[in-house]
C-alpha positions in Angstrom: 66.8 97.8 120.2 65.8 101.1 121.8 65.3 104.6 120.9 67.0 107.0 123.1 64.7 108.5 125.8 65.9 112.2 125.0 65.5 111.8 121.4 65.9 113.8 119.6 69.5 114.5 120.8 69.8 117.7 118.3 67.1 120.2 116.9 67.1 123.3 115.2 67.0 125.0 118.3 70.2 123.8 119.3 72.5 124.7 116.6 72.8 128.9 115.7 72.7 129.9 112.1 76.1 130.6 110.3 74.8 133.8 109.4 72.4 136.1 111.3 70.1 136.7 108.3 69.4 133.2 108.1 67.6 130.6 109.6 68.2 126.4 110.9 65.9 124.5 108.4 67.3 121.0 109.4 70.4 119.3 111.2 70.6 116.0 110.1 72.5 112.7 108.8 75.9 113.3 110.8 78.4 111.4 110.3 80.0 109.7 113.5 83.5 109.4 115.1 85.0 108.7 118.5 88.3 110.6 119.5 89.7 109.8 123.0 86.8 109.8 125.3 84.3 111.5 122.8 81.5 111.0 120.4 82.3 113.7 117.3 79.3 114.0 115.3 79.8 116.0 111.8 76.2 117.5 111.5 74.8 118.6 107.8 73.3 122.0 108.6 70.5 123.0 106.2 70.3 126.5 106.5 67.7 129.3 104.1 67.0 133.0 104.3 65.3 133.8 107.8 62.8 136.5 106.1 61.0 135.4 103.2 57.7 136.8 101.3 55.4 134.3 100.9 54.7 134.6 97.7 58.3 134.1 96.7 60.3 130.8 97.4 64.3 131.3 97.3 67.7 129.3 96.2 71.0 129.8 98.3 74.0 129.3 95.9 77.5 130.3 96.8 79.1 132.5 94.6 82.8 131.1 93.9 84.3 135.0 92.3 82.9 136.9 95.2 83.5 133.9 98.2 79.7 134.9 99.6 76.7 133.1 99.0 74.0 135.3 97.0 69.8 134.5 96.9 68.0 133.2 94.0 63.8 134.2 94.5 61.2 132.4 92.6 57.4 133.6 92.3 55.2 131.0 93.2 52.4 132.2 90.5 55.2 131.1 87.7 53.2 128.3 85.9 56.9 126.6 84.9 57.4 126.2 88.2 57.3 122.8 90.5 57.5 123.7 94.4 55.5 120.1 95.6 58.7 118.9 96.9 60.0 121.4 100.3 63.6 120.5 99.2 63.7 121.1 95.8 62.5 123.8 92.9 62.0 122.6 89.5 61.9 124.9 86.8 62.0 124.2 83.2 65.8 124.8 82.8 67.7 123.1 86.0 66.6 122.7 89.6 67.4 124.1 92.3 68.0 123.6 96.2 65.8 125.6 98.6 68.1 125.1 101.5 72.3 126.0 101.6 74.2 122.6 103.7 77.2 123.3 105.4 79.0 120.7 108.0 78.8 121.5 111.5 81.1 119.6 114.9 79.1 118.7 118.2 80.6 116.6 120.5 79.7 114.4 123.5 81.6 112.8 126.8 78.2 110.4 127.4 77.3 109.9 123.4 73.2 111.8 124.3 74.2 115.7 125.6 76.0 117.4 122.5 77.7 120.9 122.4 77.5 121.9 118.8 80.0 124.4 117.5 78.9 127.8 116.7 80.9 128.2 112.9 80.8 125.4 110.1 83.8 123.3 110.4 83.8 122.3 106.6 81.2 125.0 104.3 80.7 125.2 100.5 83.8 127.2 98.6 84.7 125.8 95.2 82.6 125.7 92.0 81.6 121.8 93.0 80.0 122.8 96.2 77.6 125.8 95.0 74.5 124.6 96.2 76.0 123.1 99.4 77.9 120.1 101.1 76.0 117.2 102.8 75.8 113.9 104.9 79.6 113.0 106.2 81.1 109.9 106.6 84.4 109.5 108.9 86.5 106.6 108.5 89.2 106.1 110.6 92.0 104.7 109.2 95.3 104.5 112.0 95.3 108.3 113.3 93.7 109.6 110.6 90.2 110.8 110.2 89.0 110.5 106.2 85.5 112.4 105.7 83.6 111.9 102.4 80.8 114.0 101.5 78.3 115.0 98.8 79.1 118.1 97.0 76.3 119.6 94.9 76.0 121.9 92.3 74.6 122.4 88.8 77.5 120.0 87.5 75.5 117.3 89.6 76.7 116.0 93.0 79.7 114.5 93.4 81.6 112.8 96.6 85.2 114.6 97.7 86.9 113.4 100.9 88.4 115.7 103.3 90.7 114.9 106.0 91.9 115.4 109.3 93.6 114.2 113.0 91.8 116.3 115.6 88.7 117.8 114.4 90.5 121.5 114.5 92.6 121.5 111.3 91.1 120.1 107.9 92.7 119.1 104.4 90.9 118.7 101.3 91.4 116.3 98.8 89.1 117.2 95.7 86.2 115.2 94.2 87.0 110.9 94.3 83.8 110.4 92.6 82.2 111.9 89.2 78.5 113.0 89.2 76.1 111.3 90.1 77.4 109.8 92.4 77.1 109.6 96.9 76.2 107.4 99.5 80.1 106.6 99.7 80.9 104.3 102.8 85.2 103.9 102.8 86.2 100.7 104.5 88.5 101.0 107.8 90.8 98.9 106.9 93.0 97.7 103.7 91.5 94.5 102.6 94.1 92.0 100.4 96.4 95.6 100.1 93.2 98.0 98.4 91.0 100.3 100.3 87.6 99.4 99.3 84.2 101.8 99.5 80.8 101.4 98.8 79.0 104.0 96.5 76.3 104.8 94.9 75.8 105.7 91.2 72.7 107.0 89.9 71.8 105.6 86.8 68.9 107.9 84.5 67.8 105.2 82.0 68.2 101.7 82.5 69.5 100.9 85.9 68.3 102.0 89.7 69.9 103.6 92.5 71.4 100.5 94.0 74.9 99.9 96.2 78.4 99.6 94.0 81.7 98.6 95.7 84.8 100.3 93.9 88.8 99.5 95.2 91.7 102.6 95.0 95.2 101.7 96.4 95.4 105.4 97.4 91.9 106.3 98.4 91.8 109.3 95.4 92.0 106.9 92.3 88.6 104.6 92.5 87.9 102.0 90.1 87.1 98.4 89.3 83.7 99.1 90.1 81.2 95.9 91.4 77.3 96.3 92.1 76.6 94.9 95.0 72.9 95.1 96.0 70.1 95.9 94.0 66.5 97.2 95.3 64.1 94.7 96.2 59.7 94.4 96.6 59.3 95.7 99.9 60.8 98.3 102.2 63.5 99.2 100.0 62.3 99.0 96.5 62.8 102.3 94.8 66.8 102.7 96.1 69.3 101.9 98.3 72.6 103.3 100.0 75.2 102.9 101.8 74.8 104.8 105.6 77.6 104.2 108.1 81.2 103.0 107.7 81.4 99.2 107.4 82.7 97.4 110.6 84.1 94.1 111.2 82.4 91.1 113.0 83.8 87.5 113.1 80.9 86.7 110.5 81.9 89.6 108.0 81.6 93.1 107.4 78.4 94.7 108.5 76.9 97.7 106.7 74.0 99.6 108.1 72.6 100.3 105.1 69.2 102.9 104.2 66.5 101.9 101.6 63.0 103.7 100.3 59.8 102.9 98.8 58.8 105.2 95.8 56.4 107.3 98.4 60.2 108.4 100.3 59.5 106.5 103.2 63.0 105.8 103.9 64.2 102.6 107.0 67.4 101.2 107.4 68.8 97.8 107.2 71.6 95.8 107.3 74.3 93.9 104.9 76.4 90.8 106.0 79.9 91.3 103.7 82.6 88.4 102.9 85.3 89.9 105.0 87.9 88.9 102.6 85.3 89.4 99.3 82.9 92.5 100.0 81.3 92.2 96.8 79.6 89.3 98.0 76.4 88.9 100.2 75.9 86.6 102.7 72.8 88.1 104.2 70.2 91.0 103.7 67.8 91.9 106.1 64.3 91.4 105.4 62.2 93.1 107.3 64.4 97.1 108.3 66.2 97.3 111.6 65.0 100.6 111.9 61.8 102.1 110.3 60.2 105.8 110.8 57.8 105.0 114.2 58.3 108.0 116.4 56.5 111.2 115.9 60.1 113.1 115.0 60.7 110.5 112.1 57.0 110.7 111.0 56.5 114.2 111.1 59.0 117.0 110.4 60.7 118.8 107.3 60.5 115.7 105.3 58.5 112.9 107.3 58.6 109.2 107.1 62.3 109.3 107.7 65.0 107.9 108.9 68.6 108.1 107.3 72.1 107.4 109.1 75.7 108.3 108.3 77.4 106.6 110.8 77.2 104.8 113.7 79.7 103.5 116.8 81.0 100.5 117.7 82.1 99.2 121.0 82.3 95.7 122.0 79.3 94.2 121.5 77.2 98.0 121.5 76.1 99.8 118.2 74.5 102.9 118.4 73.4 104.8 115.3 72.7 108.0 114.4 70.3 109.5 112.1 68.5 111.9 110.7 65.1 112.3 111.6 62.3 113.6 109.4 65.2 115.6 107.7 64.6 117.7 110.6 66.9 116.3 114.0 69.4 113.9 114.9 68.0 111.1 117.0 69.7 107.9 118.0 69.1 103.9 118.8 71.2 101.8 120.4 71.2 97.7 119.6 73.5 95.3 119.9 76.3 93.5 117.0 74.1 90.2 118.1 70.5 91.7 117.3 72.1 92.9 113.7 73.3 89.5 113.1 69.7 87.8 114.5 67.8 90.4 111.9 70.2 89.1 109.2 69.5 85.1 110.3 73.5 84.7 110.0 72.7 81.3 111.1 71.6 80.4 107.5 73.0 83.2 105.8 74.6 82.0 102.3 75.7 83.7 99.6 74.1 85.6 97.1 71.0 86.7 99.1 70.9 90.2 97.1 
């Protein structure tokens, strides 16, 4: 495995604000597609007010009636309130974001030097999506590009899938899963005549965040839903999710997968899937295939991160891109063998979860 020399391959610097009163926070977790002879990355754009009093610590929220996106402001002296976490304000009623997501193309000819667009290609605009859109996945499926995403808003966050054939024109299909609910991976492929996805509900009393696997035969209707791995002692003990979009390998299906500890320190691993069964395991890996090492995954926005959304798949070559200390986009490149080799496949069995 390597890191790429130039990483990170996106910062801040490189992507304008969709509005000139605001400001890049973070451009993370793309999600990842080839199309002819380029890499498409779909880029979540974290975006807050440029000018802000200190003293004062502000919401972004789009405002379905009006179609514009309007600025909550917090005082920092209020005793009720809980800034400890940069992402988040907690107040005693409902919490809030402190940055506005919207999903942003770049593309590449050699997979490193990306040309990010200067508008949003998808950006928040029904009552789902009031406190933003985030972290793509693309599943191709024949000539047609499906992109899932996390929709938040103070109904909770939900996953809608969008869709499209050449990255210009876009449909949108509504919400696919209820709230709380993200970290959906959709399958390329039918498997036995159902489209399969992985998911990830969040559970508030008994359970943990841990991966599902649901089946639709349309990919809008989701059901007969399976857990499929559960957190673990170790590097990915306090939850688990899905990353990038399954692939296929003469062992089984292999899903890059992203785990954290209860501090956030967040790596990624790997799952080895029956190709005809996906709800079963035949190998986890043990120790991450990626862990936050490099001073833009340690240090940033949030550090101690690393978090992918997809990855591509050519031959024998993986390369995966993440999200760096919620800050850039960096990516690694490894080989289908050196997955398998961190999952032992040679003894892998079943029910290794």
């Amino acid at each position: 495995m390597k890191r790429y020399p130039g990483n990170p391959v996106i910062t801040t610097s490189d992507v304008p604000p969709s509005r000139p009163d605001f400001k890049v926070l973070g451009v993370l977790n793309p999600g990842v597609a080839r199309l002819g002879d380029e890499t498409i990355l779909l880029l979540r754009v974290a975006e807050q007010p440029a000018f802000e009093d200190a003293s004062v610590c502000s919401s972004p929220i789009y405002d379905v009636a009006s179609g514009e996106t309007r600025i909550l402001a917090f005082h920092r002296s209020d005793p009720g309130l809980d800034v400890s976490d940069p992402r988040v304000i907690r107040t005693k009623s409902r919490n809030y974001l402190t940055s506005m997501s919207h999903l942003r193309l770049a593309r590449s000819l050699d997979g490193y030097r990306f040309a990010v667009d200067a508008h949003p290609f998808l950006a928040p605009e029904n009552e789902y999506e009031t406190f933003g859109i985030e972290d793509a996945r693309i599943t191709r499926i024949d000539d047609t590009y499906y992109i899932n995403y996390s929709a938040a808003s103070n109904a909770g966050i939900v996953t809608a899938l969008a869709s499209t054939r050449d990255f210009l024109h876009v449909t949108r299909h509504g919400n696919i899963f209820h709230p709380d609910n993200k970290d959906v991976a959709i399958f390329p492929e039918k498997i036995g005549g159902r489209y399969y996805a992985l998911h990830r509900p969040s559970t508030s009393e008994y359970g943990k965040p841990e991966i599902w696997l649901a089946q639709s035969p349309d990919l809008l209707c989701w059901g007969d839903h399976l857990r499929v791995a559960s957190v673990r002692e170790g590097w990915d003990s306090a939850r688990i999710g899905a990353s990038a979009v399954p692939f296929r390998t003469p062992y089984g299906w292999v899903e890059i997968y992203h785990g954290a500890t209860q501090e956030n320190r967040y790596c990624l691993g790997a799952l080895l899937l029956d190709a005809d069964e996906p709800w079963k395991v035949l190998a986890r890996s043990d120790r991450p295939l990626v862990e936050p090492e490099a001073f833009y995954e340690t240090q940033g926005f949030f550090g101690n991160v690393v978090f992918s959304c997809g990855a591509t798949v050519v031959g024998d070559d993986v390369r995966i891109y993440y999200g760096a200390a919620d800050e850039s986009v960096a990516c690694i490149d490894l080989t289908v063998g050196e997955i398998l080799g961190n999952l032992g496949v040679d003894k892998a069995v079943g029910g290794n979860r």
